[in-house]
C-alpha atoms as a printed R data frame, in Angstrom:
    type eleno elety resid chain resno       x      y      z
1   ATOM     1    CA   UNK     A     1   0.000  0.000  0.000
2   ATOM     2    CA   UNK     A     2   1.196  3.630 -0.713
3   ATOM     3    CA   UNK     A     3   1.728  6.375  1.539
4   ATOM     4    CA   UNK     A     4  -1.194  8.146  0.177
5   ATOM     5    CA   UNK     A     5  -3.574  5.362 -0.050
6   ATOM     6    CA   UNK     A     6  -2.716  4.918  3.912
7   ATOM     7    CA   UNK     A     7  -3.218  8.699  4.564
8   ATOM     8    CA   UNK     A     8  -6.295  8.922  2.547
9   ATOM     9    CA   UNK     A     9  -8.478  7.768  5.209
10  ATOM    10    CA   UNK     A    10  -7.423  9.989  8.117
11  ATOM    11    CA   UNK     A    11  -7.650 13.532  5.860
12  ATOM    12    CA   UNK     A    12 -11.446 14.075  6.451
13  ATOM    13    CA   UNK     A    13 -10.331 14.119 10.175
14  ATOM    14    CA   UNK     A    14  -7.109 16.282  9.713
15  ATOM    15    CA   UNK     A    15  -9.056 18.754  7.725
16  ATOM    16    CA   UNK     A    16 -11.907 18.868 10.981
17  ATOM    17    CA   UNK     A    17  -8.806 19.310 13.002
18  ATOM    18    CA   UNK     A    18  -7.407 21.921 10.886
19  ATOM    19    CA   UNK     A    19 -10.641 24.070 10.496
20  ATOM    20    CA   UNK     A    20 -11.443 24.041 13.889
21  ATOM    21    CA   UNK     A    21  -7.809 25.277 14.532
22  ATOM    22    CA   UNK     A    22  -8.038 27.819 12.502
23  ATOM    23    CA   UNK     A    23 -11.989 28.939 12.280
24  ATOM    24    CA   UNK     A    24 -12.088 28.584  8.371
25  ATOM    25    CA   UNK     A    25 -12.886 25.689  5.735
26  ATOM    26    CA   UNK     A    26 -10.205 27.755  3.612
27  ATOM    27    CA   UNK     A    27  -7.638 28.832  5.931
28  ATOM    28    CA   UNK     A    28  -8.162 24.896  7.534
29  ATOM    29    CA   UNK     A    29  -7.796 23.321  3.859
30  ATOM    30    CA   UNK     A    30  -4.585 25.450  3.106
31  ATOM    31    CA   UNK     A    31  -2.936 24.246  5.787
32  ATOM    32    CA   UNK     A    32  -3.932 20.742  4.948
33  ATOM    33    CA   UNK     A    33  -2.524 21.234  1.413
34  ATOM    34    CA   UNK     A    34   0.817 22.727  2.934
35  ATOM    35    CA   UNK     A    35   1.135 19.125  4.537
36  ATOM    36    CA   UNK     A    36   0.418 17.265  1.721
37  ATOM    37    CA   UNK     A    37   2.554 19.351 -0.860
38  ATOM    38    CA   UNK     A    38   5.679 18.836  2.148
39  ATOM    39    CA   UNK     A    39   4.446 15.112  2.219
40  ATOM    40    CA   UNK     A    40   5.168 14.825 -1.409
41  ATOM    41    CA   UNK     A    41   7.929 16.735 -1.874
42  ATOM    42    CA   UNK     A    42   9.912 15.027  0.434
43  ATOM    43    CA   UNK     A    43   8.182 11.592  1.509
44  ATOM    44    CA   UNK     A    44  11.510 10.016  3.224
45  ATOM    45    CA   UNK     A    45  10.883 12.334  5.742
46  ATOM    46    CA   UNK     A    46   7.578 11.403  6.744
47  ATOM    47    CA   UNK     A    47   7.762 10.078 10.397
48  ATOM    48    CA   UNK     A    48   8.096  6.300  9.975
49  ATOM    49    CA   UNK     A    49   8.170  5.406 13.231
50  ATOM    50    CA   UNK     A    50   4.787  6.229 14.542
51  ATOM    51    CA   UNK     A    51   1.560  5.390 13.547
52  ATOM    52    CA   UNK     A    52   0.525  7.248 10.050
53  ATOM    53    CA   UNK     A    53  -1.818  9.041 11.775
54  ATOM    54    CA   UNK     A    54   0.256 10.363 14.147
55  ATOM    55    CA   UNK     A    55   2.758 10.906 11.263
56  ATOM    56    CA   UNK     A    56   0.113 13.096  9.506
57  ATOM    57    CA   UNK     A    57  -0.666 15.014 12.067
58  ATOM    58    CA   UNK     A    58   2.927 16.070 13.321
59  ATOM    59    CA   UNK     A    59   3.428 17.192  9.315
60  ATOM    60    CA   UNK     A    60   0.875 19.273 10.231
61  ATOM    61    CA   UNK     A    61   1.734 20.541 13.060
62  ATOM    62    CA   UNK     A    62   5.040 21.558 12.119
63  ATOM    63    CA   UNK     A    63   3.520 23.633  8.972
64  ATOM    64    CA   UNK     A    64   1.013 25.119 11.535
65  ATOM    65    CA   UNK     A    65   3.880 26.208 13.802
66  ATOM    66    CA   UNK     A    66   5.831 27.912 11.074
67  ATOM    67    CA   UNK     A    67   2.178 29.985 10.126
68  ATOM    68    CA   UNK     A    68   3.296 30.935  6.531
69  ATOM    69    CA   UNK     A    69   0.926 29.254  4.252
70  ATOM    70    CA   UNK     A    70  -0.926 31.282  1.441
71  ATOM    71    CA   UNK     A    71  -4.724 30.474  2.182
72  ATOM    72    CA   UNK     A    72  -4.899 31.355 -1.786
73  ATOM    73    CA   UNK     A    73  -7.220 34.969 -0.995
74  ATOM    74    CA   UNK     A    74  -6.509 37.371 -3.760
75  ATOM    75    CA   UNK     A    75  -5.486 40.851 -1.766
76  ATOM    76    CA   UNK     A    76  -3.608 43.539 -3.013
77  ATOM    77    CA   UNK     A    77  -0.142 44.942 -1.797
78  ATOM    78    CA   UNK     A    78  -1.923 47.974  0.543
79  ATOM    79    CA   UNK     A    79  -3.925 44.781  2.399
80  ATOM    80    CA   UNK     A    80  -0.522 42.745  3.225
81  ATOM    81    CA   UNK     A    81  -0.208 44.278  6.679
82  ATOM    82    CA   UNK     A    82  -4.067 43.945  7.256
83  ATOM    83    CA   UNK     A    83  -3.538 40.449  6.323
84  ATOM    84    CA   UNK     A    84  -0.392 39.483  8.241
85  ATOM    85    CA   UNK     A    85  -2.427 40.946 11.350
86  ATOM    86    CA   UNK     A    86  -5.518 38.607 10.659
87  ATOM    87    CA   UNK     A    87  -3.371 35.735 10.388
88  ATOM    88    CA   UNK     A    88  -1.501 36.413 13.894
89  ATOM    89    CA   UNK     A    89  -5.091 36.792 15.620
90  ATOM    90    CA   UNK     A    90  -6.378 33.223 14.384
91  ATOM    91    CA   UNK     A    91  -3.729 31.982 15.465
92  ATOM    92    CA   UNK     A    92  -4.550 28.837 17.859
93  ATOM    93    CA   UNK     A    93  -3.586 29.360 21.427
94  ATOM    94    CA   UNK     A    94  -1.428 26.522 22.472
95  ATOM    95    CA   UNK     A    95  -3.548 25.099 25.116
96  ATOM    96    CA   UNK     A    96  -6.556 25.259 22.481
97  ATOM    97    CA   UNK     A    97  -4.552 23.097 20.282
98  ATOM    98    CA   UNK     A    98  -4.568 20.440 22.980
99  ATOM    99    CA   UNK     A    99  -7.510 20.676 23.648
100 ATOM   100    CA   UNK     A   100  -8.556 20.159 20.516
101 ATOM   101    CA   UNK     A   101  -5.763 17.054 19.654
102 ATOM   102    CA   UNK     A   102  -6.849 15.444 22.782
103 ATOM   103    CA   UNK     A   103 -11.353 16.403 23.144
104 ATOM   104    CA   UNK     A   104 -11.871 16.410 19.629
105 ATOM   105    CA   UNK     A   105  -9.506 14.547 17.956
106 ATOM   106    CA   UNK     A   106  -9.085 11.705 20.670
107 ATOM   107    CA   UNK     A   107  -5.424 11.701 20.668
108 ATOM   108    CA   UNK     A   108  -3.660 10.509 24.455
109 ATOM   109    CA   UNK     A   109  -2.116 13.082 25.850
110 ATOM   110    CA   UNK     A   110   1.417 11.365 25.120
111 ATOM   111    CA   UNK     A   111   0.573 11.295 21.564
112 ATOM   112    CA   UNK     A   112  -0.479 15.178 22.103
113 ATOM   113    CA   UNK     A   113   2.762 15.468 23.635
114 ATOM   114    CA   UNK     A   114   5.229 14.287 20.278
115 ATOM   115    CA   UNK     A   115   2.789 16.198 17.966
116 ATOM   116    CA   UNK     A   116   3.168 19.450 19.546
117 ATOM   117    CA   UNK     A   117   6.913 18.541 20.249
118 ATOM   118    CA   UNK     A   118   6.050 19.331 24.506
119 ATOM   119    CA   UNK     A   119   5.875 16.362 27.148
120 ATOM   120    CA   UNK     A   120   3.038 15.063 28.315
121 ATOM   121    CA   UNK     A   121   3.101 16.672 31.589
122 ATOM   122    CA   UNK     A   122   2.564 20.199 29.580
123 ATOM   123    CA   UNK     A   123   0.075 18.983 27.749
124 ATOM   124    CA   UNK     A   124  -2.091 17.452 30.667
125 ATOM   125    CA   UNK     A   125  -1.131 21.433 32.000
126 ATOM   126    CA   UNK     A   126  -2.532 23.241 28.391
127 ATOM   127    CA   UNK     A   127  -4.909 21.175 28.680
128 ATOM   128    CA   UNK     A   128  -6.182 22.198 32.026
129 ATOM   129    CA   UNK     A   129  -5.915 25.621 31.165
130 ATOM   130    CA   UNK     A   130  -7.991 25.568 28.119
131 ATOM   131    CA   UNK     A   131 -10.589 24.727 30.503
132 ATOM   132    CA   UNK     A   132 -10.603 27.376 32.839
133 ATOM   133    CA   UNK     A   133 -10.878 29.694 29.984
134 ATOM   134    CA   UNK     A   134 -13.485 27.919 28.925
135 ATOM   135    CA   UNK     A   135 -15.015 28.638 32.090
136 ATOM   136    CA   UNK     A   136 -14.766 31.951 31.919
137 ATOM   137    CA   UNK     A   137 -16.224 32.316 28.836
138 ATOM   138    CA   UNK     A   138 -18.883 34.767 28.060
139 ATOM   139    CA   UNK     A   139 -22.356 32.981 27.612
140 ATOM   140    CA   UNK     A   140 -23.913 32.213 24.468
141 ATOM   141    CA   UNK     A   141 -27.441 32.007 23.266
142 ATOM   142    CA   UNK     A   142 -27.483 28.715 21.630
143 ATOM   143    CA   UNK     A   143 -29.741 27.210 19.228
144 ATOM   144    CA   UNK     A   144 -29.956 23.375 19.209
145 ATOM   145    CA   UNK     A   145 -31.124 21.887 15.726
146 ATOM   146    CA   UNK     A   146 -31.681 18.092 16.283
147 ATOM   147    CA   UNK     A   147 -34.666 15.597 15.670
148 ATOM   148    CA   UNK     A   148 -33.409 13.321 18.159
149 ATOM   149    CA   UNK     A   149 -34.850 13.514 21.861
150 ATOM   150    CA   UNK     A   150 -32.183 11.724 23.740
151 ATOM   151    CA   UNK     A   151 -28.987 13.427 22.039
152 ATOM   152    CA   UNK     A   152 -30.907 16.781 22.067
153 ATOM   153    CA   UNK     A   153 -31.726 16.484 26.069
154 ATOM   154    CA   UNK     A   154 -27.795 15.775 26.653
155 ATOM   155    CA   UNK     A   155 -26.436 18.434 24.280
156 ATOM   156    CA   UNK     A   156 -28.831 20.668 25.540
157 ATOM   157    CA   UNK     A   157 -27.532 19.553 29.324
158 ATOM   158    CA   UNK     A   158 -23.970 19.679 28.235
159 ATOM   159    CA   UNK     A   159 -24.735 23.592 27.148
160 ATOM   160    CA   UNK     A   160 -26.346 24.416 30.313
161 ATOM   161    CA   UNK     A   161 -23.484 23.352 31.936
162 ATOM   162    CA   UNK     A   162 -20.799 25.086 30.345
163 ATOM   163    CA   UNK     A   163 -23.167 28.498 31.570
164 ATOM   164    CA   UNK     A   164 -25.058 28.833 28.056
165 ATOM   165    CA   UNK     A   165 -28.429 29.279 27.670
166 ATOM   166    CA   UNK     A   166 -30.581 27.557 25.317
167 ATOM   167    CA   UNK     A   167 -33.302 29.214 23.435
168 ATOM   168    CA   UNK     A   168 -34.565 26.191 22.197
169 ATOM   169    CA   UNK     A   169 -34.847 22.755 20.679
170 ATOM   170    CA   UNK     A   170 -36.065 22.678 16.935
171 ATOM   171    CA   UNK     A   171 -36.453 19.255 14.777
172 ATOM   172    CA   UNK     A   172 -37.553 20.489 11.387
173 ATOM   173    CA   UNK     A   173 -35.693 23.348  9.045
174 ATOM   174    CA   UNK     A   174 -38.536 25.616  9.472
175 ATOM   175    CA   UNK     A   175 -39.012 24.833 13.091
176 ATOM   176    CA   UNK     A   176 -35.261 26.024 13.112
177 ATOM   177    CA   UNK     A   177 -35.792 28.986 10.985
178 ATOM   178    CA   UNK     A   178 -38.617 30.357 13.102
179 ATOM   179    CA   UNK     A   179 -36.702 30.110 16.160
180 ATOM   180    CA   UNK     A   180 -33.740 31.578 15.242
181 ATOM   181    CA   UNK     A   181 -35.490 34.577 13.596
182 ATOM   182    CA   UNK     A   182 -37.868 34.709 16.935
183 ATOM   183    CA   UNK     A   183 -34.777 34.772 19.416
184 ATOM   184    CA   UNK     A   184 -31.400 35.304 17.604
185 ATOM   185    CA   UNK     A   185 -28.776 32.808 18.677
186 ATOM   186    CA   UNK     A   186 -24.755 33.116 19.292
187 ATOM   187    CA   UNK     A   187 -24.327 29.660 18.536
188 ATOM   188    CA   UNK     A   188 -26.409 26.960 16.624
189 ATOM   189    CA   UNK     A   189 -25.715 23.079 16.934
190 ATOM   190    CA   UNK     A   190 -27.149 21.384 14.009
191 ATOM   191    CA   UNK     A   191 -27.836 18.109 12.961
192 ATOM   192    CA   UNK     A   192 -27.851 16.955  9.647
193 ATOM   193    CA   UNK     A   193 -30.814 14.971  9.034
194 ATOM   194    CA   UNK     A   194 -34.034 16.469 10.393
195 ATOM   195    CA   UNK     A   195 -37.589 14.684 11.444
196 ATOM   196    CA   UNK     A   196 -39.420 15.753  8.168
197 ATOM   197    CA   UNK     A   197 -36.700 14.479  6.309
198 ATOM   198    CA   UNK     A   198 -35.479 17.936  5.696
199 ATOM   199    CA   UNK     A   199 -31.916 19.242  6.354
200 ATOM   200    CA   UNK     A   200 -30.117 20.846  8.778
201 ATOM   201    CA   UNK     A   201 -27.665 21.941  6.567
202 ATOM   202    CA   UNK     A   202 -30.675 23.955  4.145
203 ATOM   203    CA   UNK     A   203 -31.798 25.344  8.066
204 ATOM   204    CA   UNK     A   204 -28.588 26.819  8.708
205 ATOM   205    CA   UNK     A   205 -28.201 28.350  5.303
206 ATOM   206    CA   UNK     A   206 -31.256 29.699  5.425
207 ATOM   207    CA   UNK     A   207 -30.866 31.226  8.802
208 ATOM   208    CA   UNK     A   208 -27.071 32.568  7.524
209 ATOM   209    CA   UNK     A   209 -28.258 34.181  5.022
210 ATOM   210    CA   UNK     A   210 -30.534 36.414  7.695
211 ATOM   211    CA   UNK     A   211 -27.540 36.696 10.303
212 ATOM   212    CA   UNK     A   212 -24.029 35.890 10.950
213 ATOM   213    CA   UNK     A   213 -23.417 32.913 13.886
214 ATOM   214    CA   UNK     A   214 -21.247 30.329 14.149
215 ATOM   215    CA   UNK     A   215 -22.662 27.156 13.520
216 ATOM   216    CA   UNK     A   216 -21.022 23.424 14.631
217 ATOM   217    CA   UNK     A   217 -22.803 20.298 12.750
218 ATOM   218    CA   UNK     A   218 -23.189 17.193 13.717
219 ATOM   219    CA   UNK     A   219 -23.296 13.683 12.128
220 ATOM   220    CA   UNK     A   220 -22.231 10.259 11.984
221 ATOM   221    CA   UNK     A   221 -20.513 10.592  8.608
222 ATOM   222    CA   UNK     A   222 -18.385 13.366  9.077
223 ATOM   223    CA   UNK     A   223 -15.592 11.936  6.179
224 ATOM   224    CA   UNK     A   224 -19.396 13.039  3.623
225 ATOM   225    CA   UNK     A   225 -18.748 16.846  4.535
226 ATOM   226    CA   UNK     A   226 -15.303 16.987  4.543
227 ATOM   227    CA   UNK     A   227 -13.953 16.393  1.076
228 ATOM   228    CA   UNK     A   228 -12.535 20.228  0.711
229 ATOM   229    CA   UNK     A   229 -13.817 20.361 -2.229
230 ATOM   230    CA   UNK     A   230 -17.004 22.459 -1.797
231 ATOM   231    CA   UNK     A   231 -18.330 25.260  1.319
232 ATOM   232    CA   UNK     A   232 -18.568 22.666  4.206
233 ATOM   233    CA   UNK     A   233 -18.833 22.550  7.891
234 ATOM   234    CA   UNK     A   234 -16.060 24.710  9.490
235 ATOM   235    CA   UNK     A   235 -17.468 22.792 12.814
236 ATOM   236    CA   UNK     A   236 -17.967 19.427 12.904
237 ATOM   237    CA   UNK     A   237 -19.001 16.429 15.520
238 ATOM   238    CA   UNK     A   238 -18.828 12.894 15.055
239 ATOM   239    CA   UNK     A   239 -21.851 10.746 16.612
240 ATOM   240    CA   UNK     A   240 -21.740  9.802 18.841
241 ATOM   241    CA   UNK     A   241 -19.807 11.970 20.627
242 ATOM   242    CA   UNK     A   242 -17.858 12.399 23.623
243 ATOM   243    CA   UNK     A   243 -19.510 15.551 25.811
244 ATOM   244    CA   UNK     A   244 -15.237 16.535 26.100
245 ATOM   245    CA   UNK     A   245 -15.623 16.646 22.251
246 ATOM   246    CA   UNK     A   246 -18.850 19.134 22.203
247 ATOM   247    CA   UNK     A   247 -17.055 21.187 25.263
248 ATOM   248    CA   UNK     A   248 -14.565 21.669 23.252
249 ATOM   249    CA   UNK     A   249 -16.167 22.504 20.002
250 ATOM   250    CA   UNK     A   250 -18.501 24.916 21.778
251 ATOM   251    CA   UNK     A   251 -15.463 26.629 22.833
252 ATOM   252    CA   UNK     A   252 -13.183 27.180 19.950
253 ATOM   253    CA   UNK     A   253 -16.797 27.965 17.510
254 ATOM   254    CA   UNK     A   254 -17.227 31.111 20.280
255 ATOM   255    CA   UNK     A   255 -13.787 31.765 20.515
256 ATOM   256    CA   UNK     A   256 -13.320 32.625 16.908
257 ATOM   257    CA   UNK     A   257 -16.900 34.406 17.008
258 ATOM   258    CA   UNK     A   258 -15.465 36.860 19.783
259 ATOM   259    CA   UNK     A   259 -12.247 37.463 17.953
260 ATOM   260    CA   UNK     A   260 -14.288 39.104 14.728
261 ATOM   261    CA   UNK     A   261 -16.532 41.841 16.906
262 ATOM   262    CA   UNK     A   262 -14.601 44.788 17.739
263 ATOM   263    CA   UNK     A   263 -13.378 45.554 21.060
């Protein structure tokens, strides 16, 4: 088997990892091609002694660290400064990133530890202070989209908990629709496939295109909506999921959301 048939399953996954890092489906995907191009260009140094997985992902981090990758925008000269400034304030917090390796990606903390080249002592420490800024997070409004009972009664208990409020539970697109024009959320969770058979993903478009929010989907075929070849999920959630994993999500979909509004 080649190298890229063995990473072809895991890039859905990297390119989750990479948009939640950095808050974009095309600033994610650059950084995914980055890897790839280095992959090719040089595939003797691809870390053969780990897992491919974990081989992947430390290509990746090591482009992420260097943060020079052209997302492919088309700016002029005058915007290069603008630019260079955006790029420094997406940039992932540390502790973020492992939270994000370790809630959302569901690496150990040791493998954390030789992807962000730390120990795993650090990471267990990033880790725990990710969470307390999590905690001090301002509170959301937060829409929950899902047709579901069970998984809409725990995500709406694991939003509760993290000091959110929820404005409500909707099962159908226009159910959705109607609430979020009635009672504008900060955050929507949405599922993909809704009671009536319609889509979550036509919901949120519809409500986008009345109001900006970040949005964080959920499904159990995440590898369907992340191809990088079309507008997809910057958020995404695997079912079924680990409340860590939503925790986490939650906080890195709101984290980006505060870093666009003025101070």
């Amino acid at each position: 088997m080649s190298l890229g048939q063995e990473l072809a399953p895991h890039l859905p996954f990297l390119r989750r990892y990479a948009r939640a890092l950095t808050g974009t489906q095309q600033h994610g995907d650059a950084y995914v091609r980055a890897a790839l191009e280095a992959i090719v260009a040089a595939p003797g140094d691809f870390p053969r002694d780990v897992d491919v997985r974990l081989g992947l992902y430390r290509t990746f981090q090591r482009i992420w660290a260097s943060a020079n990758v052209d997302d492919g925008a088309d700016i002029g000269a005058a915007d290069e400064v603008n630019v260079a400034d955006a790029r420094l304030a997406r940039i992932t917090p540390r502790s973020r990133q492992a939270l994000l390796l370790t809630q959302l990606e569901g690496f150990t903390n040791e493998d954390t530890a030789y992807l962000m080249e730390a120990d795993a002592y650090e990471v267990d420490s990033l880790v725990q202070e990710a969470i307390s800024e999590i905690e001090r997070q301002t509170r959301a409004d937060v829409l929950i989209i899902e047709d579901e009972p069970i998984i809409a009664m725990d995500l709406e208990t694991i939003v509760r908990d993290l000091g959110h409020n929820v404005t409500g539970v909707a099962v159908t697109r226009d159910e959705a629709v109607s609430q979020a024009l009635a009672q504008r959320p900060g955050l929507v969770l949405a599922d993909i496939q809704l009671a009536d058979d319609s889509s979550g993903i036509d919901a949120v478009k519809d409500i986008l295109a009345e109001f900006n929010v970040p949005v964080i989907f959920i499904t159990a075929f995440p590898e369907r909506l992340l191809t990088g070849e079309r507008p997809e999920p910057t958020f995404l959630i695997t079912k079924p999921f680990q409340r860590s994993t939503v925790k986490a999500a939650i906080s890195q979909a709101l984290f980006f959301d505060a870093a666009t509004v003025p101070a």
